[in-house]
PDB file of N, CA, C and O in Angstrom:
ATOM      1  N   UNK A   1       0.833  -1.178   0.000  1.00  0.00           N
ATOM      2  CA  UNK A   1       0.000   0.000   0.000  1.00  0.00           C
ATOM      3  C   UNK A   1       0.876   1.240   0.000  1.00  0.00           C
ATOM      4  O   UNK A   1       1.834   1.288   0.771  1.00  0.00           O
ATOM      5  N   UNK A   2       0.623   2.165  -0.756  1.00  0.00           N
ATOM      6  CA  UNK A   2       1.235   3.360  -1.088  1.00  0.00           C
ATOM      7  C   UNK A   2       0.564   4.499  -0.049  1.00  0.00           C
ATOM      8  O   UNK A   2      -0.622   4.696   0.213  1.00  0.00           O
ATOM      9  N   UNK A   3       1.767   5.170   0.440  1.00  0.00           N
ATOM     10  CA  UNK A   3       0.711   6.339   1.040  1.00  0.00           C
ATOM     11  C   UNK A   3       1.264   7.686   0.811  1.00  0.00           C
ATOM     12  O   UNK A   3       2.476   7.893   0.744  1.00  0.00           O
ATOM     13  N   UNK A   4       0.427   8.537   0.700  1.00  0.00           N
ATOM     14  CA  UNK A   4       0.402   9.607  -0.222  1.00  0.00           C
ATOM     15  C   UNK A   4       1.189  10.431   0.710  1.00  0.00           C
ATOM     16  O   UNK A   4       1.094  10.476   1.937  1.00  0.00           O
ATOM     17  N   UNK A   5       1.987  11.079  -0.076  1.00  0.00           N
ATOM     18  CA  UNK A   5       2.751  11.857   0.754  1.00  0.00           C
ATOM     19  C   UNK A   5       2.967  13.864   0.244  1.00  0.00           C
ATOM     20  O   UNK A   5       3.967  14.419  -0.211  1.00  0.00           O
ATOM     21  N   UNK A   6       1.847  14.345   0.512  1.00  0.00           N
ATOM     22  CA  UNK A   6       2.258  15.639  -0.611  1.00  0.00           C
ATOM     23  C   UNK A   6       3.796  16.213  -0.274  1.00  0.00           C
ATOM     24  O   UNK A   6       4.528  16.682  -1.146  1.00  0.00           O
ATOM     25  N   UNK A   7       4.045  16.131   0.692  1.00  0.00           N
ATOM     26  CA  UNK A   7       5.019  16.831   0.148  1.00  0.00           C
ATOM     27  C   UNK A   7       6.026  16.335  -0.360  1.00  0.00           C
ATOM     28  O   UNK A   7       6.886  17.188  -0.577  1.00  0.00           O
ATOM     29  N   UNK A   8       6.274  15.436  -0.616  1.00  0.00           N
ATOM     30  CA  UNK A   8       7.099  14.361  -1.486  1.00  0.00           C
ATOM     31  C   UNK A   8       6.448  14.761  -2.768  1.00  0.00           C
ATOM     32  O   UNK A   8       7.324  15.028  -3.591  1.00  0.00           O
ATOM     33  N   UNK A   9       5.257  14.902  -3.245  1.00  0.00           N
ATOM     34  CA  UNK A   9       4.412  15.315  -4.651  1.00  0.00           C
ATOM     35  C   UNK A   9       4.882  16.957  -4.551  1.00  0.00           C
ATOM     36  O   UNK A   9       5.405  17.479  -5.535  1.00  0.00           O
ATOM     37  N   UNK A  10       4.752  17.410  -3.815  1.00  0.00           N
ATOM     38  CA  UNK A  10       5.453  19.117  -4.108  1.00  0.00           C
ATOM     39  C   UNK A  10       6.365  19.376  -4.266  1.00  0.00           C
ATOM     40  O   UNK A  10       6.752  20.498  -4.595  1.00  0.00           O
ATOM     41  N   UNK A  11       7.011  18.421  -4.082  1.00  0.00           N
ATOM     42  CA  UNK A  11       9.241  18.220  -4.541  1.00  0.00           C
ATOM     43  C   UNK A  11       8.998  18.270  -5.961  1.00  0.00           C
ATOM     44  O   UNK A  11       9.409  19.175  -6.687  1.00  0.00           O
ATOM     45  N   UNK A  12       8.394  17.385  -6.301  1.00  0.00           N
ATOM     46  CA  UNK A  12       8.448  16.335  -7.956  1.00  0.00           C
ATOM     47  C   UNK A  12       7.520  17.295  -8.545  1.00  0.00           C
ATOM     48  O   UNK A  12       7.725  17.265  -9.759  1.00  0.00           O
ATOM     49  N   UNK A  13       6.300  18.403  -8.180  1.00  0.00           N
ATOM     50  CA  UNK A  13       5.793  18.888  -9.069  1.00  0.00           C
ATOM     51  C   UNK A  13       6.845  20.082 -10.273  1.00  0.00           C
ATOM     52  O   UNK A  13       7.602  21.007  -9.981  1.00  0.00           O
ATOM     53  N   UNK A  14       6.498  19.601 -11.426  1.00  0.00           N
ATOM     54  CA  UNK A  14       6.909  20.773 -12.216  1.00  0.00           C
ATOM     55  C   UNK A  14       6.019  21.978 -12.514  1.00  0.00           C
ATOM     56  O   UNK A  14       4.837  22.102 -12.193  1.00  0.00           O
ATOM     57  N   UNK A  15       7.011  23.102 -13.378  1.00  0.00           N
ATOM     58  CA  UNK A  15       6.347  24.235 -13.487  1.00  0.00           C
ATOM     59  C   UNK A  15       5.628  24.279 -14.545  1.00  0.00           C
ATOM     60  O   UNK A  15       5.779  23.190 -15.097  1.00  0.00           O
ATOM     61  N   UNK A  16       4.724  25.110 -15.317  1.00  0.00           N
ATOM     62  CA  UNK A  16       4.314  25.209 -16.345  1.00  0.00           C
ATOM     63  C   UNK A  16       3.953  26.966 -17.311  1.00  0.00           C
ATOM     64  O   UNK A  16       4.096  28.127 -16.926  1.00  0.00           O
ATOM     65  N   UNK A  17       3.755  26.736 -17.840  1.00  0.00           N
ATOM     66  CA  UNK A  17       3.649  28.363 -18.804  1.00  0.00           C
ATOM     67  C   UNK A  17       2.643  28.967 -18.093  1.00  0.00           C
ATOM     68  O   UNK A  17       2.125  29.881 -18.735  1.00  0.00           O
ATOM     69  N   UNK A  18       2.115  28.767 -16.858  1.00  0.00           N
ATOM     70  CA  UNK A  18       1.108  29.898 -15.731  1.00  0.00           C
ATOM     71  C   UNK A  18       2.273  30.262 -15.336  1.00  0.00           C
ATOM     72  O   UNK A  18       2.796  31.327 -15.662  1.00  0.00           O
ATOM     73  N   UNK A  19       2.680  29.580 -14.746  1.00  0.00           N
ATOM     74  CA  UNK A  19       4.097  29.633 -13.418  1.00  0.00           C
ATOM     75  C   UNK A  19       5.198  30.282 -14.168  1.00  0.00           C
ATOM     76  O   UNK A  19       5.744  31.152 -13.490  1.00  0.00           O
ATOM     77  N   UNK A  20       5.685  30.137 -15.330  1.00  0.00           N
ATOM     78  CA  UNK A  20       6.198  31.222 -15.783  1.00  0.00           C
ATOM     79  C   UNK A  20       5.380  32.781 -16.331  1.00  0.00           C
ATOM     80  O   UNK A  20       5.910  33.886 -16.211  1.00  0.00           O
ATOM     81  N   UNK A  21       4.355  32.600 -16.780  1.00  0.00           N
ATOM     82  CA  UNK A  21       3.755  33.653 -17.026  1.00  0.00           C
ATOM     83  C   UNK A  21       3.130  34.813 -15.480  1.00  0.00           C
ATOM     84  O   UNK A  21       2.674  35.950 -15.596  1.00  0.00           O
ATOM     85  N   UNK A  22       3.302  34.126 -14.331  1.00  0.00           N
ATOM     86  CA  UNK A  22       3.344  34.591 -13.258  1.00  0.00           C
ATOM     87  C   UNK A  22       4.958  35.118 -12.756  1.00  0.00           C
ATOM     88  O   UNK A  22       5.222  36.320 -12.797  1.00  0.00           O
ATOM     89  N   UNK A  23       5.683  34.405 -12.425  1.00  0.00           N
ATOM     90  CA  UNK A  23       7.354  34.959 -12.835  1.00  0.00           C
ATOM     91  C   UNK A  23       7.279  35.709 -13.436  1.00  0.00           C
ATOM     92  O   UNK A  23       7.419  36.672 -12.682  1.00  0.00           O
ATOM     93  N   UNK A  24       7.138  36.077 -14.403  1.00  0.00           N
ATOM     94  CA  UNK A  24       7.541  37.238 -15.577  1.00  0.00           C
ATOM     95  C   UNK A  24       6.758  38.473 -15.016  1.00  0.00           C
ATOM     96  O   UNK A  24       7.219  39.535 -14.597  1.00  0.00           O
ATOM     97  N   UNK A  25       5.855  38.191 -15.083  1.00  0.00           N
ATOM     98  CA  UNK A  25       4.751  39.649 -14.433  1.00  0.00           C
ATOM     99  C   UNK A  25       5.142  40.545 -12.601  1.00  0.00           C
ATOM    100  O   UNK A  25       4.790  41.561 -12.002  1.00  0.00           O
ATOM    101  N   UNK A  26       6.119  39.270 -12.355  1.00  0.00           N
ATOM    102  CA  UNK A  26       6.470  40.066 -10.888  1.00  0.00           C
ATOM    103  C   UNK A  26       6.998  41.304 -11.249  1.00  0.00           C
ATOM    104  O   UNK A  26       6.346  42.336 -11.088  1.00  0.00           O
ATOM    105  N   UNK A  27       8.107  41.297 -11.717  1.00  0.00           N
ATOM    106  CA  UNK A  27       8.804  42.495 -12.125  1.00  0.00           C
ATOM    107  C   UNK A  27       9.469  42.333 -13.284  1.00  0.00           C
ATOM    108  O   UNK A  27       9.499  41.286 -13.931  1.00  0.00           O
ATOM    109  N   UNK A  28      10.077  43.482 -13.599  1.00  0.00           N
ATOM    110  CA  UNK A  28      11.169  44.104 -14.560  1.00  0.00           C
ATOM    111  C   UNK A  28      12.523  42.968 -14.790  1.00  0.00           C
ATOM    112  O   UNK A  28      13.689  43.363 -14.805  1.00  0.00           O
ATOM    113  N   UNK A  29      12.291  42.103 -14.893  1.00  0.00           N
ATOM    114  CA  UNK A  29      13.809  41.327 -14.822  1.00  0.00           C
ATOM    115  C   UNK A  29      14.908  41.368 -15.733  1.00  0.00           C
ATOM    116  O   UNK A  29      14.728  41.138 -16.929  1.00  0.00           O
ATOM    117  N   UNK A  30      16.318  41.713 -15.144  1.00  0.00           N
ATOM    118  CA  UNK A  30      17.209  42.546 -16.301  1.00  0.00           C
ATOM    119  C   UNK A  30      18.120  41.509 -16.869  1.00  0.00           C
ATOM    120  O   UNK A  30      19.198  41.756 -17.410  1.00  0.00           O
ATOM    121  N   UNK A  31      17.460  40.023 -16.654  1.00  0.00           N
ATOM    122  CA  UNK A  31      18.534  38.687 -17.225  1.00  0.00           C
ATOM    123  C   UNK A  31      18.244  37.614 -16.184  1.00  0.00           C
ATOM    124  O   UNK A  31      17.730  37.799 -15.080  1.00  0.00           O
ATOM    125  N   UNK A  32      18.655  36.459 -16.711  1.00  0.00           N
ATOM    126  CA  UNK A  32      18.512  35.314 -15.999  1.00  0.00           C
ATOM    127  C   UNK A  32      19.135  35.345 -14.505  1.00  0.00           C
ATOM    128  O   UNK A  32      18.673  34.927 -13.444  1.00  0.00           O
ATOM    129  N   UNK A  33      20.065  35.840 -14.740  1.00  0.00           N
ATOM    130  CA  UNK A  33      20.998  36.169 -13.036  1.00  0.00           C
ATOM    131  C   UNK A  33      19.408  36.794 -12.536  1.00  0.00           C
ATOM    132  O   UNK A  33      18.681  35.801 -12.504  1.00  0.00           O
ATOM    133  N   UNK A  34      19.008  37.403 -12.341  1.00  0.00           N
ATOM    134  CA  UNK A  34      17.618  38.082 -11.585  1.00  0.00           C
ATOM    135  C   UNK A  34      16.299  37.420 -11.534  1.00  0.00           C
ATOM    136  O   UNK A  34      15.275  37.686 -10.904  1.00  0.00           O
ATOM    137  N   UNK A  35      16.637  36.389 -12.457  1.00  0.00           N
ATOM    138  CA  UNK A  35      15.609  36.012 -11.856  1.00  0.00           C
ATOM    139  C   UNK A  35      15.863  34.873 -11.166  1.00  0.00           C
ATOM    140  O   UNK A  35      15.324  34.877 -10.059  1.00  0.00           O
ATOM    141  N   UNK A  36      16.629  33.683 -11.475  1.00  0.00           N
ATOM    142  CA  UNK A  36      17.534  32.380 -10.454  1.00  0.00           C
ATOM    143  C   UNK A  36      17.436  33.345  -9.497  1.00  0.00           C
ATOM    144  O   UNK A  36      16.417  33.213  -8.819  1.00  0.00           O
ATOM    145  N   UNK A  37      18.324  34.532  -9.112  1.00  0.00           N
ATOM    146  CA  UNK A  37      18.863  34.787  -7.293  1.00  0.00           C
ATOM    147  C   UNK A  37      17.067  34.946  -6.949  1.00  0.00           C
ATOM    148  O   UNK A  37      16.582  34.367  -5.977  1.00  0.00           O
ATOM    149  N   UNK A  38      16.159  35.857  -7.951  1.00  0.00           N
ATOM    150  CA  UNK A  38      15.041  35.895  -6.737  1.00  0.00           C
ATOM    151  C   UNK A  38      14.519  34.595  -6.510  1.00  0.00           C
ATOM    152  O   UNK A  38      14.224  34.261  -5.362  1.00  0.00           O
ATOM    153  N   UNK A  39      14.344  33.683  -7.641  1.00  0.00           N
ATOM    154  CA  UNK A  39      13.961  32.179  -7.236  1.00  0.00           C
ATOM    155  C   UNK A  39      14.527  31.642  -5.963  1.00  0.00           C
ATOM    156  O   UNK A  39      13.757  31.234  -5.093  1.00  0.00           O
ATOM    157  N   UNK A  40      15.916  31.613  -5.783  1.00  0.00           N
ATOM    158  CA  UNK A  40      16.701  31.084  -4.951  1.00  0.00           C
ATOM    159  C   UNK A  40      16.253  32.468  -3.133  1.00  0.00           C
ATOM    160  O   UNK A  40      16.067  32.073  -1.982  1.00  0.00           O
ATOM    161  N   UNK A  41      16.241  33.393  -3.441  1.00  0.00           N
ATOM    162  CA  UNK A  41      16.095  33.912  -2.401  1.00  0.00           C
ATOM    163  C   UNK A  41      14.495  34.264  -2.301  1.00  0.00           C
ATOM    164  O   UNK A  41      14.609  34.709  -1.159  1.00  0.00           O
ATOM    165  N   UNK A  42      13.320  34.398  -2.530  1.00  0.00           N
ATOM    166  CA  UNK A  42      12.219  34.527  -2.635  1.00  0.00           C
ATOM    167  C   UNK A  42      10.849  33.455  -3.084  1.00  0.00           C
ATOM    168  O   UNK A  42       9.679  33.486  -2.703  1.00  0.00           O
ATOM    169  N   UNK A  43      11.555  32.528  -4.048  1.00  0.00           N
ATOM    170  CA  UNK A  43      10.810  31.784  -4.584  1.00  0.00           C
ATOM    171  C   UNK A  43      10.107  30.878  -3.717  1.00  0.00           C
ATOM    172  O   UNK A  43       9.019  30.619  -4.232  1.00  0.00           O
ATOM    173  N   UNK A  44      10.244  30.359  -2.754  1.00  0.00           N
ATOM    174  CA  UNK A  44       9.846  29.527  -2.010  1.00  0.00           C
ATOM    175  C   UNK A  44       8.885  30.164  -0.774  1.00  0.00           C
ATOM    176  O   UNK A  44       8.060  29.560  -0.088  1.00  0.00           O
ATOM    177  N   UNK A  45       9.255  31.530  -0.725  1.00  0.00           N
ATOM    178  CA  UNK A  45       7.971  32.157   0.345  1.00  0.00           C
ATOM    179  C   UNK A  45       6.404  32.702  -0.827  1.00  0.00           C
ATOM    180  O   UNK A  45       5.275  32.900  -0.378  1.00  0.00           O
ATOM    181  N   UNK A  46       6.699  32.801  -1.945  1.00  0.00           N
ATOM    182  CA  UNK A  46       5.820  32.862  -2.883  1.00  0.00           C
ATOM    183  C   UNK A  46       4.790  30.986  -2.744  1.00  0.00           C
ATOM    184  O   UNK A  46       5.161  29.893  -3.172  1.00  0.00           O
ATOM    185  N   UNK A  47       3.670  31.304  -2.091  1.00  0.00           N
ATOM    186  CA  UNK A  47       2.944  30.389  -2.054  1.00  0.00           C
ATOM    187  C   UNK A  47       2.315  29.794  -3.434  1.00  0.00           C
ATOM    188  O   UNK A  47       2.010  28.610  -3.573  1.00  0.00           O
ATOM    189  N   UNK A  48       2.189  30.657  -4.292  1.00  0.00           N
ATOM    190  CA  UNK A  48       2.030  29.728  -5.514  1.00  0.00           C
ATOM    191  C   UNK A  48       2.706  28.767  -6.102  1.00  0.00           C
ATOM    192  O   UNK A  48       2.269  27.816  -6.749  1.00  0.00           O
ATOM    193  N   UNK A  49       4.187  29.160  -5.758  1.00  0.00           N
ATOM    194  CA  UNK A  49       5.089  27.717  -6.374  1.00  0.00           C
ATOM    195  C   UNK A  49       5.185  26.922  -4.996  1.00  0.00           C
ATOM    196  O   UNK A  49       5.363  27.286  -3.833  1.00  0.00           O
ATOM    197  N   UNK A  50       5.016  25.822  -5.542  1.00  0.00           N
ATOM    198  CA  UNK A  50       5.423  24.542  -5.060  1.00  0.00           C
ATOM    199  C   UNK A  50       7.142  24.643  -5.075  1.00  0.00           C
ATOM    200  O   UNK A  50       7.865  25.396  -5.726  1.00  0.00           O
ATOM    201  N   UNK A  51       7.428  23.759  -4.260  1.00  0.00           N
ATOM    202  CA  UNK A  51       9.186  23.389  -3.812  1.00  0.00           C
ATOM    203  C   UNK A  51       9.529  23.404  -5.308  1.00  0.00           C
ATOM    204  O   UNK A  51      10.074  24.343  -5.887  1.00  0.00           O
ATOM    205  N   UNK A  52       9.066  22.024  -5.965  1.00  0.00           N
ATOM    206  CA  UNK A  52       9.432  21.365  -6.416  1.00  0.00           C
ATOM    207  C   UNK A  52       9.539  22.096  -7.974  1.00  0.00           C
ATOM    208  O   UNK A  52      10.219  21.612  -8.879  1.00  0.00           O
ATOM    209  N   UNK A  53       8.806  23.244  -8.092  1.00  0.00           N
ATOM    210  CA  UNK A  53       8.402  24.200  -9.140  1.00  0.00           C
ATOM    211  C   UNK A  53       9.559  24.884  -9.352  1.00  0.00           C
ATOM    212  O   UNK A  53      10.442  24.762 -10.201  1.00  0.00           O
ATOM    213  N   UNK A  54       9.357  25.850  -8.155  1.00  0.00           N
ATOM    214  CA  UNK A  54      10.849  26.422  -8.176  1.00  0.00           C
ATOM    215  C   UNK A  54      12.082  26.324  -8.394  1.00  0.00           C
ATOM    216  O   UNK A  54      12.770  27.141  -9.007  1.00  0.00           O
ATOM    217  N   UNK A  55      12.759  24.374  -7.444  1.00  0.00           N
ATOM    218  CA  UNK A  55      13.729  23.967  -8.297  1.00  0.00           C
ATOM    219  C   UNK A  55      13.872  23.940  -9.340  1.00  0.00           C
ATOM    220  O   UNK A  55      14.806  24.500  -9.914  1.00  0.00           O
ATOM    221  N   UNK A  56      12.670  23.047 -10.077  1.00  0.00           N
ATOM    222  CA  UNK A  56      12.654  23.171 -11.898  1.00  0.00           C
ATOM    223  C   UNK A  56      13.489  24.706 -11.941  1.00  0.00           C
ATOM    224  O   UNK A  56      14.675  24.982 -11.759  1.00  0.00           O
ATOM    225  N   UNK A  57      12.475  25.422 -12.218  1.00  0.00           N
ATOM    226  CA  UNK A  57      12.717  26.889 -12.615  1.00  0.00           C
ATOM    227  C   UNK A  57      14.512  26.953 -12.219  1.00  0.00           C
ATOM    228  O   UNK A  57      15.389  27.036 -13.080  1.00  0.00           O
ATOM    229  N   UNK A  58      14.690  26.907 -11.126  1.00  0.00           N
ATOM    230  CA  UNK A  58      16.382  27.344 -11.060  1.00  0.00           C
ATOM    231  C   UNK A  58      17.203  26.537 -11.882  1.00  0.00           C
ATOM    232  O   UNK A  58      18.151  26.734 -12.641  1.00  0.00           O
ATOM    233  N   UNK A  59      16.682  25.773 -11.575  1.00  0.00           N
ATOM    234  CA  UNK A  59      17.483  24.272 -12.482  1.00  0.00           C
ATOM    235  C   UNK A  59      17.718  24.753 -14.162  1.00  0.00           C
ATOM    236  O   UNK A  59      18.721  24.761 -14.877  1.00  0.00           O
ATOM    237  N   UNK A  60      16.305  25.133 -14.394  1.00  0.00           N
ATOM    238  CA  UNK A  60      16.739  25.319 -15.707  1.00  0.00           C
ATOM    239  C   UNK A  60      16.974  26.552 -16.128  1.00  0.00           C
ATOM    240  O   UNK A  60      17.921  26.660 -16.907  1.00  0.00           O
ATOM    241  N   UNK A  61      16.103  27.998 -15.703  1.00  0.00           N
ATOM    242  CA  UNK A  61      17.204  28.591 -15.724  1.00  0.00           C
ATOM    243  C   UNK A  61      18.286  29.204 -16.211  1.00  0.00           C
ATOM    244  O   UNK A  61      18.510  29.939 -17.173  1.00  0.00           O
ATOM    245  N   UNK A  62      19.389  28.384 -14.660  1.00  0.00           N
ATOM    246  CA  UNK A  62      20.694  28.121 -14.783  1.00  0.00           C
ATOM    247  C   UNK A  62      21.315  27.773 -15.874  1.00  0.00           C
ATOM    248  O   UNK A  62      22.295  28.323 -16.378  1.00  0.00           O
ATOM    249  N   UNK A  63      20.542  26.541 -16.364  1.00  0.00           N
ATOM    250  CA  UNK A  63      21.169  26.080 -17.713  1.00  0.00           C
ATOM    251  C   UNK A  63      21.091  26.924 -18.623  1.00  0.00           C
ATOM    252  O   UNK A  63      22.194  27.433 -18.821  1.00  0.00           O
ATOM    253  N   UNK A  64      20.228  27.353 -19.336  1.00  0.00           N
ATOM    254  CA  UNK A  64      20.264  28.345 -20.567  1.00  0.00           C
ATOM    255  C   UNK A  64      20.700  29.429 -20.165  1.00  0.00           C
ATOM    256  O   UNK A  64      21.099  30.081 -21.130  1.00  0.00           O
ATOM    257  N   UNK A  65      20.813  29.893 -19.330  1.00  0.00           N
ATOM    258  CA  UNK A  65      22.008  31.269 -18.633  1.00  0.00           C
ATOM    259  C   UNK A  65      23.305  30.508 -19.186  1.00  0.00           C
ATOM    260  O   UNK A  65      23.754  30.846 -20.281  1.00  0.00           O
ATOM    261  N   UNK A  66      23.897  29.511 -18.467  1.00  0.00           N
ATOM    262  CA  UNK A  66      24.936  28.487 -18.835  1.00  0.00           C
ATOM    263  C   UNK A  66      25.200  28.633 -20.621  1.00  0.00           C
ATOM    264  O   UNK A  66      26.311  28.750 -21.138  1.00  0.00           O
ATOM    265  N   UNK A  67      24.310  28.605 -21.123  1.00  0.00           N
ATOM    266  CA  UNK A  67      24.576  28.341 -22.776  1.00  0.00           C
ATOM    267  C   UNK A  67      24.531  29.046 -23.082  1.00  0.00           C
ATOM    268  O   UNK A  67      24.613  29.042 -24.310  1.00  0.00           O
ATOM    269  N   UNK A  68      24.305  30.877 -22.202  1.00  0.00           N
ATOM    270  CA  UNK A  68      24.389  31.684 -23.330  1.00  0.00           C
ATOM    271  C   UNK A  68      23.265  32.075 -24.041  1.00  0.00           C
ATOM    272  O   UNK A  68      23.459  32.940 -24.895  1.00  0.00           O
ATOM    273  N   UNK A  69      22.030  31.611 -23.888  1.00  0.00           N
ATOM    274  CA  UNK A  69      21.395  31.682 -24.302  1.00  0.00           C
ATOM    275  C   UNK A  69      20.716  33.330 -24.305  1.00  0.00           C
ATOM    276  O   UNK A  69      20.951  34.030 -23.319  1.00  0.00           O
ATOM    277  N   UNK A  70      19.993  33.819 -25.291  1.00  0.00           N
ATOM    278  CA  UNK A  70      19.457  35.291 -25.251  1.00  0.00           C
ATOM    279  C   UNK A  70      18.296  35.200 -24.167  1.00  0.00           C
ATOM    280  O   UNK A  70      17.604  34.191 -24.031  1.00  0.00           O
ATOM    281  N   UNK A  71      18.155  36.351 -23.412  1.00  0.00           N
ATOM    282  CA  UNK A  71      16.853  36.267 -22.864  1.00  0.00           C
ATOM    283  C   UNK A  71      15.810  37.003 -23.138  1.00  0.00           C
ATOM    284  O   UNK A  71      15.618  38.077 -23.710  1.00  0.00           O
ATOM    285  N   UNK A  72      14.909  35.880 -22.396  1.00  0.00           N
ATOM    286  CA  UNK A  72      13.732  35.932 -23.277  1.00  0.00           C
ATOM    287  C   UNK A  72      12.836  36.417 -22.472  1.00  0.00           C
ATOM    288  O   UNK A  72      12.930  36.123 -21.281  1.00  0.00           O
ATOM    289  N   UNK A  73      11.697  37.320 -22.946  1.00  0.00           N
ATOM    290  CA  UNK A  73      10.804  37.922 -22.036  1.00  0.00           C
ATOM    291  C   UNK A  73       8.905  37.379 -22.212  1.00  0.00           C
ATOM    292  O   UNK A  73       7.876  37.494 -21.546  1.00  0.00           O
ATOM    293  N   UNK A  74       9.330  36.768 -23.536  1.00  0.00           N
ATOM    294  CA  UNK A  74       7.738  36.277 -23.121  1.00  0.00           C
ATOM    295  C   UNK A  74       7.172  34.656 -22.942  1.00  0.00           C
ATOM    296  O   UNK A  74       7.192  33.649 -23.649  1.00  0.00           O
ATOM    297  N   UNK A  75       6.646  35.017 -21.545  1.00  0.00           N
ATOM    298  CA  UNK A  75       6.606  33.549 -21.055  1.00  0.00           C
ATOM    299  C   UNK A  75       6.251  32.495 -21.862  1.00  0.00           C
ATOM    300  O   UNK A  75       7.066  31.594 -21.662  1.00  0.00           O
ATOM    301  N   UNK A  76       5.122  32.046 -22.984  1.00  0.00           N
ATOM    302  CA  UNK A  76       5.171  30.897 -23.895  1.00  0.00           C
ATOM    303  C   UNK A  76       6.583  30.477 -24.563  1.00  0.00           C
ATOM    304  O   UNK A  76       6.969  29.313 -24.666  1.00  0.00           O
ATOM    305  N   UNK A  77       7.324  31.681 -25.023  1.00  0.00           N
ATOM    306  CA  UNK A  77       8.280  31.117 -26.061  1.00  0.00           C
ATOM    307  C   UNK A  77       9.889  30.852 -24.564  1.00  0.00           C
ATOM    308  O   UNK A  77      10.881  30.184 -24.856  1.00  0.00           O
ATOM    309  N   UNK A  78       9.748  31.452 -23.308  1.00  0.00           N
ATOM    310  CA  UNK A  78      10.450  31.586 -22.096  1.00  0.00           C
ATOM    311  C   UNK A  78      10.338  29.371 -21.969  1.00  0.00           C
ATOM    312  O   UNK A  78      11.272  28.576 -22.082  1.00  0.00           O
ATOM    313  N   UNK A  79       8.970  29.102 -21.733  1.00  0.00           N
ATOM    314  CA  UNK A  79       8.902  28.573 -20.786  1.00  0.00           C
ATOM    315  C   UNK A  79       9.118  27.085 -22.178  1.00  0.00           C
ATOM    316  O   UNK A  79       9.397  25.963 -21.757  1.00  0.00           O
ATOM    317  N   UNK A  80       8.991  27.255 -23.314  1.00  0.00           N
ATOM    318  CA  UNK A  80       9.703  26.001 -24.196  1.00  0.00           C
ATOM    319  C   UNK A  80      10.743  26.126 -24.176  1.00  0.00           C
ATOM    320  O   UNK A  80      11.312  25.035 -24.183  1.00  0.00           O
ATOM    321  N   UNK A  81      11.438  27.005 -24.149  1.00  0.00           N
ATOM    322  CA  UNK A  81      12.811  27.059 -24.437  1.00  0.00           C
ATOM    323  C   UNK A  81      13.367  26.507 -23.103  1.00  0.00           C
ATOM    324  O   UNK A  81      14.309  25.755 -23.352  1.00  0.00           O
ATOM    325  N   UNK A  82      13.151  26.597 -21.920  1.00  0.00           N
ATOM    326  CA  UNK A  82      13.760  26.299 -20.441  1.00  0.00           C
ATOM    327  C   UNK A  82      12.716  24.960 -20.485  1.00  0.00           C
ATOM    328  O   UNK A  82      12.406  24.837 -19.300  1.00  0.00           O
ATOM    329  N   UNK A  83      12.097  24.018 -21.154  1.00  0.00           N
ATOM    330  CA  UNK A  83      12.136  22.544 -21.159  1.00  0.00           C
ATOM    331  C   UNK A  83      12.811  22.058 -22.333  1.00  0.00           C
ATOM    332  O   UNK A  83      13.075  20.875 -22.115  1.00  0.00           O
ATOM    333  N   UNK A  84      13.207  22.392 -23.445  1.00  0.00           N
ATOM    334  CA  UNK A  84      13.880  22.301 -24.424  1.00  0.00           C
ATOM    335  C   UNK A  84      15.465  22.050 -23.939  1.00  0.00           C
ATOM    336  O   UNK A  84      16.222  21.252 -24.492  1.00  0.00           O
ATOM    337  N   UNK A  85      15.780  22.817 -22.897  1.00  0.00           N
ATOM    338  CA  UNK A  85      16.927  22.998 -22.757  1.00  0.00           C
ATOM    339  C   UNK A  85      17.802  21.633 -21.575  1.00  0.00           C
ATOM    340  O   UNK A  85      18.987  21.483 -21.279  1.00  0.00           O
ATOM    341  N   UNK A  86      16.408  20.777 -21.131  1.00  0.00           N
ATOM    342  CA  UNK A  86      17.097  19.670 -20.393  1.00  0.00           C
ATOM    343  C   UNK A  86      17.437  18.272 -20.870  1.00  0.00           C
ATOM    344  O   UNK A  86      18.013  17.486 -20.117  1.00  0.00           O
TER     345      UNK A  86
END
């Protein structure tokens, strides 16, 4: 018998193009560095993301910061490109 454990399910939940389209609308963000540090320092008292959301988000991110990648400001074409990128 399995027993449900949310917050073990709020680790593992991922984000989706709300959750970035909510990100984006907080503020003015001047590059990926700004928005990882607020993830990393803010993201988790923001009750809409889940744990497990947020990691995503830093996780990836990080990576397309990592590659160089241009940034991008609107969340649909934001939020393929940061699952594209794992």
């Amino acid at each position: 018998m399995k027993i449900h454990d949310p917050s073990s399910q709020a680790m593992q939940k991922d984000y989706d193009v709300t959750d970035i389209e909510r990100l984006m609308g907080k503020r003015d963000w001047k590059g990926y560095d700004d928005v990882i540090g607020w993830l990393k320092k803010s993201g988790d008292e923001d009750r809409r993301f889940t744990p497990g959301e947020v990691q995503h988000m830093i996780d990836d991110f990080s990576r397309i910061r990592d590659k160089g990648m241009e940034f991008v400001r609107d969340p649909e074409k934001l939020c393929d490109q940061l699952k594209k990128s794992r």
